[in-house]
N, C-alpha and C positions, 0 to 999 in steps of 0.2 A: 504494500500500500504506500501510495505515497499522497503529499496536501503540497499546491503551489502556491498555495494564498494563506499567510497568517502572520499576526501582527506582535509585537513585544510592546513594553515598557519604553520603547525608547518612540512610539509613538503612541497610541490610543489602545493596544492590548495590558492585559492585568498580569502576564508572566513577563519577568526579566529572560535575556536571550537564553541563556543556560538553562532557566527552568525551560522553556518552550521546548527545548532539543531534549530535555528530559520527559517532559508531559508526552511528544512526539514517539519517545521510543516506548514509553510504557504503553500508547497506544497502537504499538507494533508497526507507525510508519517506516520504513528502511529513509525516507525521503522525505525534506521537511524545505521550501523556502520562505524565510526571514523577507518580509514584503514590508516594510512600515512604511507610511505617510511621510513620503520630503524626507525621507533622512536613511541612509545605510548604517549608522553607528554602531547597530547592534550585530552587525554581519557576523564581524571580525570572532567575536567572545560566542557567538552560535555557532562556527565551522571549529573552533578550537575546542567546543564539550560535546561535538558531535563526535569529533576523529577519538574521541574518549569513549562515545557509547554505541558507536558504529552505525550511525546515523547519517547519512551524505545531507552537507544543508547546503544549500543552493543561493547564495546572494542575490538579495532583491532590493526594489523597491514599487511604491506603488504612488506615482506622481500623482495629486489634484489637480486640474486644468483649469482654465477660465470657462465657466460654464456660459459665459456672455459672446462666449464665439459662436457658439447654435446659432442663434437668435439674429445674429451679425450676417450669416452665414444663409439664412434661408431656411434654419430648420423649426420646426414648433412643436416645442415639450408640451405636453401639459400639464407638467406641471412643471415646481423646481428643480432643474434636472441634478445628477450627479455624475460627473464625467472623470475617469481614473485611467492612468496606463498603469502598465508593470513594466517593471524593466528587468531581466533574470542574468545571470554571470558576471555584475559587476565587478574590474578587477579590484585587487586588493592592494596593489598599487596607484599612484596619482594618474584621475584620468578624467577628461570634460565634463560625465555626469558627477562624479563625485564631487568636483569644483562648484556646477551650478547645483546642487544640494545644500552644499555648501554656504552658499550666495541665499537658498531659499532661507535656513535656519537663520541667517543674521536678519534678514528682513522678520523674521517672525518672532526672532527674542527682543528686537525695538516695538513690534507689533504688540506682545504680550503685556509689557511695560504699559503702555499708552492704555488697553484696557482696565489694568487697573486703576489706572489712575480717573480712566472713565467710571467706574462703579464708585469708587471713593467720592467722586463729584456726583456719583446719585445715590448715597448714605451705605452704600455697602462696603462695610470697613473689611476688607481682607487684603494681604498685602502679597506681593510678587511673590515671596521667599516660602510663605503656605502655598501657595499654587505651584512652585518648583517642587519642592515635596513631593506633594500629593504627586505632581507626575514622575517620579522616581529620584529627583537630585539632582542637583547642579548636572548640567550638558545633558539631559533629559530631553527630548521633545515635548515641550506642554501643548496641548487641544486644549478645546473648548470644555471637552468635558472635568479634564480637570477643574475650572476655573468653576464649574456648574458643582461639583463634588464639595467642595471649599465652600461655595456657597450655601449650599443647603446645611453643612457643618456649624455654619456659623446663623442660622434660622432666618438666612433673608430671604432665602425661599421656601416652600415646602419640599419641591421635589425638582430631581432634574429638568423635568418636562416643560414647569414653570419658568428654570434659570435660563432654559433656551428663550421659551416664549416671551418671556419680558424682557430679556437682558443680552442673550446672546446671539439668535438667528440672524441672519440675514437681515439689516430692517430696521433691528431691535436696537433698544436702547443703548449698548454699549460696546453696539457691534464695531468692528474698524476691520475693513477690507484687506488684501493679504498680497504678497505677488504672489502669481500664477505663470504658468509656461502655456500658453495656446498648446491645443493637442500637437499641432504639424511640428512647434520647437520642441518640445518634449521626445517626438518619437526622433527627430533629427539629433538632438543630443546625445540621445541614445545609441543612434547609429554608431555616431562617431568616435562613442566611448566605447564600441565593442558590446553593446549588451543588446539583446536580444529584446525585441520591442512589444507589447502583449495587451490590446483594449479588455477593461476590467468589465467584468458583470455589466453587459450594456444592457439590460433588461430595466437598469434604474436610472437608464438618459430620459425617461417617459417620452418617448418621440417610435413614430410609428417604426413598425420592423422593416417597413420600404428607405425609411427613412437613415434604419440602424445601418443598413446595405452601401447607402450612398455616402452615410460620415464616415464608411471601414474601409468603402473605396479611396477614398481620397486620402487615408491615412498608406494603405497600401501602394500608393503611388510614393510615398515617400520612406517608405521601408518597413512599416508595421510586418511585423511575422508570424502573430495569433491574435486569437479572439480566444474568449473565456466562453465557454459550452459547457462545462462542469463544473458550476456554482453551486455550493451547500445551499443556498436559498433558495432555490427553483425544484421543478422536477426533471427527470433527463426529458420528458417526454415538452416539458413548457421551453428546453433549450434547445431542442432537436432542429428547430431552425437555424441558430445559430452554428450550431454542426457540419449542418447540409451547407452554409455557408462557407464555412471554412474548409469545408472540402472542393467544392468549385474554387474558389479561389488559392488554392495552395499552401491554406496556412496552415497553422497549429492551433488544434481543438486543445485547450490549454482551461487551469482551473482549479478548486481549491474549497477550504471551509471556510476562509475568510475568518480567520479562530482570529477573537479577543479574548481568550479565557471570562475574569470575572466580570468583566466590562459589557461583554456581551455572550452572557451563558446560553442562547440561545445555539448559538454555533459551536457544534460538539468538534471534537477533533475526534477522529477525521470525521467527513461527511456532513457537516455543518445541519441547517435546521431538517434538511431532506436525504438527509443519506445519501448525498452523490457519489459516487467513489471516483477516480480519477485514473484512466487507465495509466500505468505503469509505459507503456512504450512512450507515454510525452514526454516526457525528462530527457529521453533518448534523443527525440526529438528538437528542444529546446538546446541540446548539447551541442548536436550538430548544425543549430543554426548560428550557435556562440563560436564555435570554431571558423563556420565561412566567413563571421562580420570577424573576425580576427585576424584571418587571413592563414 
């Protein structure tokens, strides 16, 4: 068995990398990639307790986009959409994506600052240093959700749900906007750095399946090499399009449970809320596409 999608403490998951490669082997994955939000940090300390528990972990990431490119672009969600790449083989040496990773974290730890400072100006006293915490520690990636956890810690809110609604969505009170990579730089980054380029669960861009065809074309013109077909969210039978897609066009049926441990227990490791399983020949797959972008 193996999971191409799951997340650590160094962005919005509840296990540090070592636990995750630990939680991975007890659930008899042989295969595990470390995907977090904007950031590779947790790669490095996930491949060195894998080669300890015989576990292969596979270097990732899973970039956020500007989701105001649809909309730019001719396409119509209906709703908020959610737009993600993966990126899988990043080296472990200095290289384009890791740099502009890089570039995203420092734009988001001035980002994080400025929020607090917005909630203090709307009576909610909690300060930077409890929100580093709560997301694991100094050089941690802190989310939203952190800042929402703290809050309700501290009774400004009742529950998460609220600290988004009032204070952190899109919108909301104390929301402050983030850099974003348009999908087309994202997937060219990628290229460039050698890693293998992969559109995340497009089932939550809410834009039609005609539609999901035409934004995977234009990514594929610039090097995209999978689609995700095997999302713990779905059933195979609600992904079977996206399948039949990626087999016309030559990509990689690629996929995962998309694990946050405690953060979002919904998603079992492996096989997320539907039981997907993830055929074992993608990895194979995925390897050999890491090899031709490497030359």
């Amino acid at each position: 068995m193996i999971d191409l999608h799951a997340h650590t403490t160094v962005s919005d998951g509840g296990d540090d990398p070592r636990d995750l490669v630990h939680k991975a082997s007890s659930a008899g994955l042989i295969a595990i990639a470390v995907t977090d939000h904007d950031n590779d940090a947790g790669c490095a300390d996930a491949i060195d307790e894998g080669a300890k528990l015989g576990v292969e972990v596979v270097p990732g990431v899973e970039i956020s986009c500007d989701v105001e490119d649809l909309a730019e672009r001719g396409f119509h969600p209906s709703s908020r959409p959610t737009m993600h790449l993966l990126g899988y083989f990043i080296p472990r040496t200095g290289n384009p994506l890791s740099e502009g990773l890089a570039n995203l974290q420092y734009h988001r730890a001035n980002r994080n600052r400025i929020i607090v400072d917005r909630l203090n100006e709307l009576g909610v006293n909690i300060t930077f240093e409890e929100v580093e915490t709560e997301a694991g520690g100094p050089g941690s990636q802190i989310g939203r959700p952190h800042f929402a956890a703290v809050m309700v810690r501290h009774n400004a809110v009742p529950d998460y749900q609220t600290a988004f609604d009032e204070y952190l969505a899109k919108g909301a009170k104390a929301y402050i906007g983030r850099k974003l990579y348009r999908p087309v730089e994202a997937v060219e980054l990628m290229i460039e750095a050698g890693v293998v380029p992969v559109l995340a669960h497009p089932l939550t861009m809410n834009i039609s399946f005609d539609e999901v065809e035409r934004f995977a074309d234009e990514l594929v013109d610039v090097g995209l090499k999978g689609i995700e077909g095997y999302h713990g969210d779905w059933s195979l039978e609600e992904q079977a399009p996206l399948r039949g897609y990626a087999e016309r066009k030559g990509l990689i049926a690629s996929g995962g449970s998309d694990y946050h441990g405690d953060m979002r227990p919904d998603r079992a490791l492996p096989g997320g809320k539907s039981g997907v399983m993830v055929p074992g020949e993608v990895l194979d797959q995925l390897k050999s596409a890491s090899k031709e972008l490497k030359g």
